[in-house]
Backbone as CSV, one residue per row, in Angstrom:
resi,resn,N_x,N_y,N_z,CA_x,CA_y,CA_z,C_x,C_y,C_z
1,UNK,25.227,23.846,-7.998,24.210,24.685,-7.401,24.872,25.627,-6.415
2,UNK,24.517,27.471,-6.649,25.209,27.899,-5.469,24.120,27.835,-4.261
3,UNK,25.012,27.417,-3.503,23.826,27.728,-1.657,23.615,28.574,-1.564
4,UNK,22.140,28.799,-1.053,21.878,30.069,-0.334,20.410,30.012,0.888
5,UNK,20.393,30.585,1.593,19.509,30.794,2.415,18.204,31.737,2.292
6,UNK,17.376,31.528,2.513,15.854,32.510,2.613,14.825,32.372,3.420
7,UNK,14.442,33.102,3.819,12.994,32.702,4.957,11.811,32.058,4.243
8,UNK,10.908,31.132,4.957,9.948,30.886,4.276,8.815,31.361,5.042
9,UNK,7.452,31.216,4.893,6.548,32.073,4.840,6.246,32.456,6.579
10,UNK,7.081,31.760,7.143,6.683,31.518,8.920,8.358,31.867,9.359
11,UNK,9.343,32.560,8.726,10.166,33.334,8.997,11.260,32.267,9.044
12,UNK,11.391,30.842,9.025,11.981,29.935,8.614,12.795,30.094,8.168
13,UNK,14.490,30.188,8.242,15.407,30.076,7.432,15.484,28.886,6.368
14,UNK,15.683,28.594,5.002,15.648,27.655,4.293,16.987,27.408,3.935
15,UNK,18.057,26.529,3.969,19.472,26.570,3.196,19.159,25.388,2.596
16,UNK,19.462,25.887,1.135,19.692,24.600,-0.144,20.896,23.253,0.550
17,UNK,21.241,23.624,1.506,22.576,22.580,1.555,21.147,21.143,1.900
18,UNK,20.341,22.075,2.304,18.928,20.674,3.260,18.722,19.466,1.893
19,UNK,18.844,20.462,1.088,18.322,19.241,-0.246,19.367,18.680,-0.944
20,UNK,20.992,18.477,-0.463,21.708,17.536,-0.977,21.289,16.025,-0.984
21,UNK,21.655,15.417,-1.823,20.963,14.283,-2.362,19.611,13.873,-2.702
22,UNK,19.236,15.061,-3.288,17.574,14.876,-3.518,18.127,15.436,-4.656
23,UNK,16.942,15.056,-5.850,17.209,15.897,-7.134,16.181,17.160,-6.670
24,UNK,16.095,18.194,-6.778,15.520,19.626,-6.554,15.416,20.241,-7.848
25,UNK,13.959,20.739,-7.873,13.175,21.778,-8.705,13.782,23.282,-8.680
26,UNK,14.425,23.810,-8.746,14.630,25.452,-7.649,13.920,26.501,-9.233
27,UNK,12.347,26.838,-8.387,11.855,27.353,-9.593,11.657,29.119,-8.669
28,UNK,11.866,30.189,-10.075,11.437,31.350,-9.789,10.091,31.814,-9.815
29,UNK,9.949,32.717,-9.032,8.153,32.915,-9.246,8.107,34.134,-8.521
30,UNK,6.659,34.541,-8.976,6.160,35.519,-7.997,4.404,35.651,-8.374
31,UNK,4.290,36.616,-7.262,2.601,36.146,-7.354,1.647,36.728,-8.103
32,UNK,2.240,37.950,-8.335,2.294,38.584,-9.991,2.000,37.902,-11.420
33,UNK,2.868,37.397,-11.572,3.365,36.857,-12.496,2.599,35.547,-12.826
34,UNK,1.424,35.985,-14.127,0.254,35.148,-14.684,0.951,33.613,-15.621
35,UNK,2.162,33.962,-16.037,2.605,32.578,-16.658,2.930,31.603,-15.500
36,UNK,3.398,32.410,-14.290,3.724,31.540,-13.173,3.029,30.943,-12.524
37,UNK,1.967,31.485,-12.306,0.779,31.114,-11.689,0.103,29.710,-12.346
38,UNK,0.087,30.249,-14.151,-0.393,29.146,-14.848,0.220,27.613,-14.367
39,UNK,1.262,27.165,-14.827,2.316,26.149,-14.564,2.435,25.788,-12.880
40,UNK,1.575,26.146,-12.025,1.656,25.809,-10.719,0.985,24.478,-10.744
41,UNK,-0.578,24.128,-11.348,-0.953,22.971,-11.214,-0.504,21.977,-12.016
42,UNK,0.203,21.862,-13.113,1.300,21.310,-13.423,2.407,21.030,-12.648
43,UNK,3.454,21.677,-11.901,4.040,21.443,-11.425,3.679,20.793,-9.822
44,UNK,2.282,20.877,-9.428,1.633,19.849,-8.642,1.609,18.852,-8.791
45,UNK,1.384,18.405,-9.926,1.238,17.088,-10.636,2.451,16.177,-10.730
46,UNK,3.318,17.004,-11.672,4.820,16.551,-10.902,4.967,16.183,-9.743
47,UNK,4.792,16.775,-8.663,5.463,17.047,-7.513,4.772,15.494,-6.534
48,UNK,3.502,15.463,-7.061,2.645,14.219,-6.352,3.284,12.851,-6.835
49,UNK,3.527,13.042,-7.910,4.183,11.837,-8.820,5.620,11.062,-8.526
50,UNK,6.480,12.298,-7.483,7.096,12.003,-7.378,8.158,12.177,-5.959
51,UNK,7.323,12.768,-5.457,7.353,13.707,-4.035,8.346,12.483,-2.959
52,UNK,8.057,11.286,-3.236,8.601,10.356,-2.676,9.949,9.183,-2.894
53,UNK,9.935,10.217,-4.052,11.162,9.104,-4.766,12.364,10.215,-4.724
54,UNK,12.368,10.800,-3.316,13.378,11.727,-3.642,13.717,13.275,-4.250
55,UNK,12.654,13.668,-4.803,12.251,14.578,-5.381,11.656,15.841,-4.448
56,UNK,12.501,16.885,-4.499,12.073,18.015,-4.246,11.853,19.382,-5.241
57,UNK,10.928,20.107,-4.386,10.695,21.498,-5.151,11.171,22.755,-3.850
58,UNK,12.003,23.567,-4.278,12.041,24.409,-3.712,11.345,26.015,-4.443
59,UNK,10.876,26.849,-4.120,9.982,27.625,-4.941,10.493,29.618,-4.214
60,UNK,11.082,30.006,-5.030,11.410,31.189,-4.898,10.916,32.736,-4.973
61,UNK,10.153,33.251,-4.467,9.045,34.249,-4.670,9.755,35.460,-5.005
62,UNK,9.990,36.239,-6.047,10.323,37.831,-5.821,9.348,38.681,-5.579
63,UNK,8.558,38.496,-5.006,7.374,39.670,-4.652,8.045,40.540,-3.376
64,UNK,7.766,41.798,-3.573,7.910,42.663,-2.521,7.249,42.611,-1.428
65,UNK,5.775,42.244,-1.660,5.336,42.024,-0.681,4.406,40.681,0.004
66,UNK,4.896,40.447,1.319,5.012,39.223,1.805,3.602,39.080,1.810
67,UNK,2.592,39.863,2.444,1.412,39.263,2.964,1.010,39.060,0.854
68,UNK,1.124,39.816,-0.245,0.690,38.866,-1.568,0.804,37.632,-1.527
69,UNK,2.384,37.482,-1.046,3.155,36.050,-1.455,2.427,34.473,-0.978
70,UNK,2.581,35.078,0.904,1.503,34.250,1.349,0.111,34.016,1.193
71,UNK,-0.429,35.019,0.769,-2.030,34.804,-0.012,-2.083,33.384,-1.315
72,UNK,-0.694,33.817,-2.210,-0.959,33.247,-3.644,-0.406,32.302,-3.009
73,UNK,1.030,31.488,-1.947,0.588,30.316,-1.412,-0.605,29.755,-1.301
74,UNK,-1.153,30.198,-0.606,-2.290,29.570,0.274,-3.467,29.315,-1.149
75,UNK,-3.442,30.436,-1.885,-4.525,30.171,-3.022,-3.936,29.227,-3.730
76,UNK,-2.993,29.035,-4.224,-2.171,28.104,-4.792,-2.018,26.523,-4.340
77,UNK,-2.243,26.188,-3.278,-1.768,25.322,-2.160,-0.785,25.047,-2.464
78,UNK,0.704,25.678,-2.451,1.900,24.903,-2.763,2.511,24.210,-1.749
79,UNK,2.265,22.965,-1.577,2.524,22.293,-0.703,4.222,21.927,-0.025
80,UNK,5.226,22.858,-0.826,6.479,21.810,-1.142,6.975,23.397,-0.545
81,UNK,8.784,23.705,-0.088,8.953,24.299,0.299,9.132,25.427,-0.403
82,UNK,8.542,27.118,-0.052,8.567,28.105,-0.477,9.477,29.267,0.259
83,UNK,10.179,29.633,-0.345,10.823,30.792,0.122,10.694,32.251,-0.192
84,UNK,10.920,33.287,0.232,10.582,34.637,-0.466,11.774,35.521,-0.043
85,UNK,12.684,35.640,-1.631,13.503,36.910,-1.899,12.900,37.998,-2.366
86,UNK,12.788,39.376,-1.191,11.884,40.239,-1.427,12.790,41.739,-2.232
87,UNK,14.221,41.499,-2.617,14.562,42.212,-2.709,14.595,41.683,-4.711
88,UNK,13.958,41.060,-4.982,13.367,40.764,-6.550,14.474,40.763,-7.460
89,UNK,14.337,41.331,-8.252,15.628,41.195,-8.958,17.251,41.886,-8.790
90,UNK,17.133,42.236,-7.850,18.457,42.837,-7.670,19.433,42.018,-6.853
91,UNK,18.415,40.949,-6.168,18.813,40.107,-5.273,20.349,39.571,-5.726
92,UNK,20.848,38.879,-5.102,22.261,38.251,-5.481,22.026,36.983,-6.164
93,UNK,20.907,35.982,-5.016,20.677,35.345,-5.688,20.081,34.617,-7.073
94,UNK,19.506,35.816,-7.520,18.698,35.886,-8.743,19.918,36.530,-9.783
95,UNK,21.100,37.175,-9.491,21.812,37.428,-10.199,23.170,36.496,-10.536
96,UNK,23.200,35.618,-9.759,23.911,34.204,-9.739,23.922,33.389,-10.183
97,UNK,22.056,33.599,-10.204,21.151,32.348,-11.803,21.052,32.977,-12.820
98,UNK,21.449,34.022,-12.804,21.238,35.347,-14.016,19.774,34.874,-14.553
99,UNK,18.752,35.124,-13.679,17.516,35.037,-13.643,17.102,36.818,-14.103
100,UNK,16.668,36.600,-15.716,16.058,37.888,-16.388,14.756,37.716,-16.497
101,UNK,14.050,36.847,-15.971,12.738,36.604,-16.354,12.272,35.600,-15.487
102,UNK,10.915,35.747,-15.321,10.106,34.645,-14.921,8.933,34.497,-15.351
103,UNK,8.693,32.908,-15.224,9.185,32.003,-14.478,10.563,31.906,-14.923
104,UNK,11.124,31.062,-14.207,12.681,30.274,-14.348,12.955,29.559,-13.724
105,UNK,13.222,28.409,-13.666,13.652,27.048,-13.429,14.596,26.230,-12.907
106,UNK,15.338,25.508,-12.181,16.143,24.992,-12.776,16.181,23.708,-12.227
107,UNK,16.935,22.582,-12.826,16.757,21.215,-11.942,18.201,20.643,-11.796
108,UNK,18.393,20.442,-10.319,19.410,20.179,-9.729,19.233,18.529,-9.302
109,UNK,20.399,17.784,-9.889,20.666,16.695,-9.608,21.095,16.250,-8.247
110,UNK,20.972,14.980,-7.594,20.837,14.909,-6.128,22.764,15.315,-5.856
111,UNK,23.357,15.406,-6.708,24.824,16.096,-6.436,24.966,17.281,-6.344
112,UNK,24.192,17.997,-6.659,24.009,19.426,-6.457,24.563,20.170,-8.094
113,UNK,23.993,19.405,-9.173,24.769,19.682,-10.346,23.316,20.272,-11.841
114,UNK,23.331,21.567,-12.108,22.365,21.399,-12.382,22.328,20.989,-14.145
115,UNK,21.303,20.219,-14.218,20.964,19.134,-15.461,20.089,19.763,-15.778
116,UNK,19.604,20.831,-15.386,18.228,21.208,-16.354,17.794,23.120,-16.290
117,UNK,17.689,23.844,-17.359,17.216,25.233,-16.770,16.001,25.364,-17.833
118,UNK,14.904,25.841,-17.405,13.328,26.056,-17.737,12.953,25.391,-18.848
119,UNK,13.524,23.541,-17.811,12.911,22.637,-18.777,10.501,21.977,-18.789
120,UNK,10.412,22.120,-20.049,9.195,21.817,-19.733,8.583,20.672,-18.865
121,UNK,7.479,20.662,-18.515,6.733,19.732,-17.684,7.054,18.519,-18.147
122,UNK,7.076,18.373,-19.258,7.175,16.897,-20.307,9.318,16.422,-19.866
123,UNK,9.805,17.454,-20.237,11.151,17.393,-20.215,11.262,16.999,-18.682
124,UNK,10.787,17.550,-17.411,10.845,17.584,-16.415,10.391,15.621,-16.020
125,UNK,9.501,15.776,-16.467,8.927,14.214,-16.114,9.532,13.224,-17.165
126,UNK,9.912,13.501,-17.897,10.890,12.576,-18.835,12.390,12.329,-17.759
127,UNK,13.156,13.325,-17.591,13.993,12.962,-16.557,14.032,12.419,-15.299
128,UNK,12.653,12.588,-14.543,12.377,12.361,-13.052,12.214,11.028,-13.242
129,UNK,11.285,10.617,-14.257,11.240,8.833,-14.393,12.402,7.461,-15.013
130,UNK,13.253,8.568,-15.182,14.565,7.705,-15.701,15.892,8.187,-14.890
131,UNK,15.448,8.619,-13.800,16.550,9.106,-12.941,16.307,8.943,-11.280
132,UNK,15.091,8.652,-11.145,14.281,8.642,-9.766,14.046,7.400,-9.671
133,UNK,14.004,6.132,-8.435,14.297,4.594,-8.419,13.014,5.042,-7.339
C-alpha cells in the first residue's frame, strides 16, 4: 500500500500509516458518481459485520467540491473514515492506484499488502470471514 495523507470532512489530516494492522477497504468515490452511491449500503453492511474484528474502511472522494462531498456523507451516513482528494483525477494519489474509473477499490491486508482490487461484496465478505478472528 502506498501512504498517503488527506483531510477529512472537519479538515483532519488522515495518514494510511493509522491503519497498519487492520485489514482496510481503501475505496474510490465521489458524490457524483450513481454506481458509487449504489454499493454504499452494501458496503454498510460489510462494514457492521465486521467493523470490530479489525476491519477498516477508508473512503476517498474526488469531488471538487467539498460542501457536495459533505452533503452525500451525511445523506449517505458513512460512518467509517472519509477523506476528500479534490484535485480528482489528476491527483497523485489516484495515479499511483492508476485509478481510471470509479468506483475502485482496493483491499489491503493488515500488512499493508494489497489482496484485493474492485473485489465484489460477496468476494469482499468471503475474505473478511476467513481472514478476520
Amino acid at each position: 500500500m502506498t501512504n498517503f495523507e488527506l483531510p477529512n470532512e472537519k479538515e483532519k489530516l488522515i495518514n494510511t500509516n493509522q491503519y497498519r494492522g487492520s485489514v482496510l477497504l481503501i475505496d474510490f468515490w465521489a458524490s457524483w458518481c450513481a454506481p458509487c452511491r449504489e454499493q454504499i449500503p452494501k458496503v454498510k453492511k460489510l462494514y457492521e459485520k465486521y467493523k470490530n474484528k479489525n476491519f477498516k474502511i477508508l473512503t476517498i472522494s474526488l469531488d471538487k467540491s467539498k460542501e457536495k462531498w459533505v452533503s452525500a456523507l451525511k445523506k449517505e451516513d458513512m460512518l467509517w473514515d472519509n477523506v476528500l482528494e479534490s484535485r480528482d483525477f489528476s491527483s497523485p494519489i489516484v495515479k499511483e492506484y492508476e485509478i481510471i474509473s470509479i468506483p475502485s477499490s482496493f483491499l489491503i491486508d493488515a500488512n499493508g499488502i494489497i489482496v484485493g482490487n474492485d473485489m465484489t461484496i460477496t468476494e469482499l465478505d468471503d475474505y473478511l470471514s476467513k481472514n478476520l478472528k
